[in-house]
DRENKEZA-624019 format. One record per residue (C-alpha): z, x, y; residue in three letters. Coordinates in steps of 0.1 Angstrom, whole numbers, plus 5000, padded with zeros to 4 digits. Each point is the difference from the previous one (the first is absolute). Layout:
# residues N
Z_X_Y_ALA;
...
//
This chain:
# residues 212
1564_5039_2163_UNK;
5008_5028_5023_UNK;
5036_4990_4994_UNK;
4996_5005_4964_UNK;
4983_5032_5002_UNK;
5032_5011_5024_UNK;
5023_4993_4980_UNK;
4982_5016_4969_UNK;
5002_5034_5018_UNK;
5038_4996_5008_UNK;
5006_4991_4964_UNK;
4981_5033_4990_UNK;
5014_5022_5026_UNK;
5032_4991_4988_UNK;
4997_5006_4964_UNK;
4984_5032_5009_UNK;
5034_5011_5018_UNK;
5018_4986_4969_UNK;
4976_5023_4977_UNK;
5010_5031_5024_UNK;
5035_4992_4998_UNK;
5006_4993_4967_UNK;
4981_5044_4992_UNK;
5023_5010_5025_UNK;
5029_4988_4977_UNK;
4986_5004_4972_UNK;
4990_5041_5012_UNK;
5037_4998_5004_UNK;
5011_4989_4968_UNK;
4979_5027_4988_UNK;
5016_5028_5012_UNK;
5029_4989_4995_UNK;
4994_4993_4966_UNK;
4986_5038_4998_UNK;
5029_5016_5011_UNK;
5018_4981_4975_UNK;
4977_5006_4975_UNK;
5001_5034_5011_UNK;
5040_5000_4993_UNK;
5001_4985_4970_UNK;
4975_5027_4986_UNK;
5022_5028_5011_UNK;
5029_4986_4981_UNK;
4978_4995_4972_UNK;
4991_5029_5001_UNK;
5039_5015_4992_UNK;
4998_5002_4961_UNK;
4971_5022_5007_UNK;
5015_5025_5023_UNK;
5037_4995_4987_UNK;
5003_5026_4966_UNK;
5009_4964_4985_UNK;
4980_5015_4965_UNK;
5024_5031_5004_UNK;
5027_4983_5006_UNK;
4993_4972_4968_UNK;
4994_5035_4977_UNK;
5035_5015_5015_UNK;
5018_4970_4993_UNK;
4983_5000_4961_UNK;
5007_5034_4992_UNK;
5036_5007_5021_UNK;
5021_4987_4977_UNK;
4985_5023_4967_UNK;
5002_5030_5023_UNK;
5037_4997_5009_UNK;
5013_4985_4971_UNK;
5005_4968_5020_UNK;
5024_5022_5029_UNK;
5019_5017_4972_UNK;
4982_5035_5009_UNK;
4999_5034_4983_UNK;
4987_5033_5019_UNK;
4971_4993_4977_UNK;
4994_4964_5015_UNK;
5006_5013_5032_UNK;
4971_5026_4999_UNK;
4978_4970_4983_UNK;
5007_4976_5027_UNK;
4993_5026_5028_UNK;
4973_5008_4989_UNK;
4986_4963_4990_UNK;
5006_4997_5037_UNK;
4986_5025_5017_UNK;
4966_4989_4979_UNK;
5003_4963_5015_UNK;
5005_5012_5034_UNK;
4970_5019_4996_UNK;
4979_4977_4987_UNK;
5010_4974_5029_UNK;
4988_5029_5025_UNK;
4970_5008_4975_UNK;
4989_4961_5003_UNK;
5003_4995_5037_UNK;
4973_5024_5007_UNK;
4975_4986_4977_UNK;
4970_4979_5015_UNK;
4968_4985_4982_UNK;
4964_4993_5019_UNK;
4972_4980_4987_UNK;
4965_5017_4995_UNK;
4967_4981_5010_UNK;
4997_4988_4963_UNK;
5034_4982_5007_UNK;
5012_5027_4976_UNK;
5045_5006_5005_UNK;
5009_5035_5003_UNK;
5035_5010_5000_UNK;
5016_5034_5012_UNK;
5026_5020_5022_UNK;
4996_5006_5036_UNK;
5003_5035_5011_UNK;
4991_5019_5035_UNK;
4963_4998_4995_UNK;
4996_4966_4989_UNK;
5007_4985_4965_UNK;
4994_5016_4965_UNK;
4991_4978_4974_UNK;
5008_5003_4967_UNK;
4973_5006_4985_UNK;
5000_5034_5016_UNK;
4992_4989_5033_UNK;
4960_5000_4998_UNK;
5000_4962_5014_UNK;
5010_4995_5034_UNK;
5003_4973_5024_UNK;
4974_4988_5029_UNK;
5024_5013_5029_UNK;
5021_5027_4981_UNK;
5018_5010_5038_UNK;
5020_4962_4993_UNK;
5016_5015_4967_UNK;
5017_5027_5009_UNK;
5037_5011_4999_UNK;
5018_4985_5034_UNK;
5034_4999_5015_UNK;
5004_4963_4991_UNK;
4992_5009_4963_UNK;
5033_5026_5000_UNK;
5020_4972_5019_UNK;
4994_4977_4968_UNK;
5004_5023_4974_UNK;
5035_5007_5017_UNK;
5010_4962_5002_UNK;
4989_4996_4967_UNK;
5022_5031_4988_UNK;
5030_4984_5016_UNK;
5001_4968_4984_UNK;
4998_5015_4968_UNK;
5028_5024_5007_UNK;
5021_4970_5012_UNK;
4993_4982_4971_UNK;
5012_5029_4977_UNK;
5026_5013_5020_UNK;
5011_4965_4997_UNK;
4994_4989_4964_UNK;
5040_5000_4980_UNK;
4987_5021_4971_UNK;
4989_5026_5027_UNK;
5032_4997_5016_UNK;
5024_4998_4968_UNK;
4980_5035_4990_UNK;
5005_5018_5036_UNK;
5020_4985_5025_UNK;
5023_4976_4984_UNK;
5025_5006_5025_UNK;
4973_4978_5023_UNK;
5011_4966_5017_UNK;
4986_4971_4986_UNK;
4993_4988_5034_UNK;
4975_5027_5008_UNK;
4981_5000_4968_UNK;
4996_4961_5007_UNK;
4989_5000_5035_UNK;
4979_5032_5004_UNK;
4969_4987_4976_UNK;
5000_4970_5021_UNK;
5002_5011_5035_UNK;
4978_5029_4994_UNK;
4975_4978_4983_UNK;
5000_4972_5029_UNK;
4992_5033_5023_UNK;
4973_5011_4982_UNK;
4982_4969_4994_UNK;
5009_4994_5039_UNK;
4975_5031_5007_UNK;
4974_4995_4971_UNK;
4991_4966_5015_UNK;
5002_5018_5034_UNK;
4978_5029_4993_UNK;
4983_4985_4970_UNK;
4977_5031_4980_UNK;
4965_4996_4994_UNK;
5000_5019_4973_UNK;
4985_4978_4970_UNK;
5008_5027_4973_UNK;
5015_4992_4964_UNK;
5017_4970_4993_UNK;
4983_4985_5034_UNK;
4991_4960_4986_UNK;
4960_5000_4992_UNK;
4998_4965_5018_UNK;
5013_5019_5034_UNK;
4973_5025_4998_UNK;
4980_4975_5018_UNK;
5024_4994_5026_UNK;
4980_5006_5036_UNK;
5030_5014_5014_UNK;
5001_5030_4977_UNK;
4962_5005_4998_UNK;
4990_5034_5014_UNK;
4969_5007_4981_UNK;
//
């Protein structure tokens, strides 16, 4: 009988040290799995903070605008000016955020130095206004985000056919892609948690990015 009862607590004591094992795996797995997780989000994250909805508009409306590379000095002034309208609107984008009320309510605006002005002429605010504001990080995207779109057009043939034609083929086909790479290198790196237009609804709920 007392044999029994021995071996009963061995039996237990070892399944116990199994249990305890198998969470320190498994708190393991975890973490791993967040920094993965974590990763995978970041790149996800690249059509947001890439001026891919520039770039898709530029690559619409570039042929019309220089007469498909066959430019006049009236195309010229069209394109340059189509252009310096999508750069700004990839700078424009990259410093607008969005905060939830207490109703759950979405509120969209543009960061400035004193916090974020909605547009609906900035009488909401957020719960911690101080989290909204203008930073360092926010002009460091807005110039990776300016980049790529200049590589892309400095890079696109009709651009090149209407003012450089003179340009190597070479360059126009490597600089999108290396410059690119390098920027989406970064972005993942120094990810923005800025959830402003064009930021997926379903990622609004994303812990990571919560700051309200």
């Amino acid at each position: 009988m007392e044999n029994s009862a021995h071996e009963s607590l061995i039996e237990s004591s070892e399944n116990e040290d199994d249990f305890y094992s198998f969470n320190d795996n498994y708190d393991d797995g975890s973490h791993f799995l967040y920094v993965i997780n974590s990763m995978l989000s970041g790149t996800a994250r690249l059509n947001v903070l890439l001026p891919t909805a520039t770039i898709l508009a530029f690559t619409i409306f570039a042929p019309l605008l220089t007469n498909d590379g066959v430019c006049t000095a009236l195309n010229r002034w069209l394109m340059g000016t189509f252009v310096v309208l999508s750069a700004s609107s990839c700078v424009f984008f990259t410093f607008t955020d969005s905060f939830k009320t207490a109703t759950g309510r979405l509120y969209y605006g543009v960061a400035t130095f004193q916090g974020i002005w909605t547009f609906n002429t900035g009488r909401k605010k957020p719960c911690v206004p101080s989290n909204y504001r203008l930073k360092w990080a926010d002009l460091f995207h807005a110039s990776l985000s300016l980049i790529a779109f200049l590589a892309f057009v400095g890079s696109h043939s009709d651009v090149v056919a209407c003012y450089y034609p003179s340009l190597p083929r070479k360059v126009t086909n490597t600089l999108p892609l290396v410059v690119g790479f390098l920027i989406s290198v970064l972005f993942v790196m120094f990810p923005s948690k800025r959830r402003g237009i064009g930021y997926p609804f379903l990622l609004h709920k994303d812990a990571l990015y919560s700051r309200c």
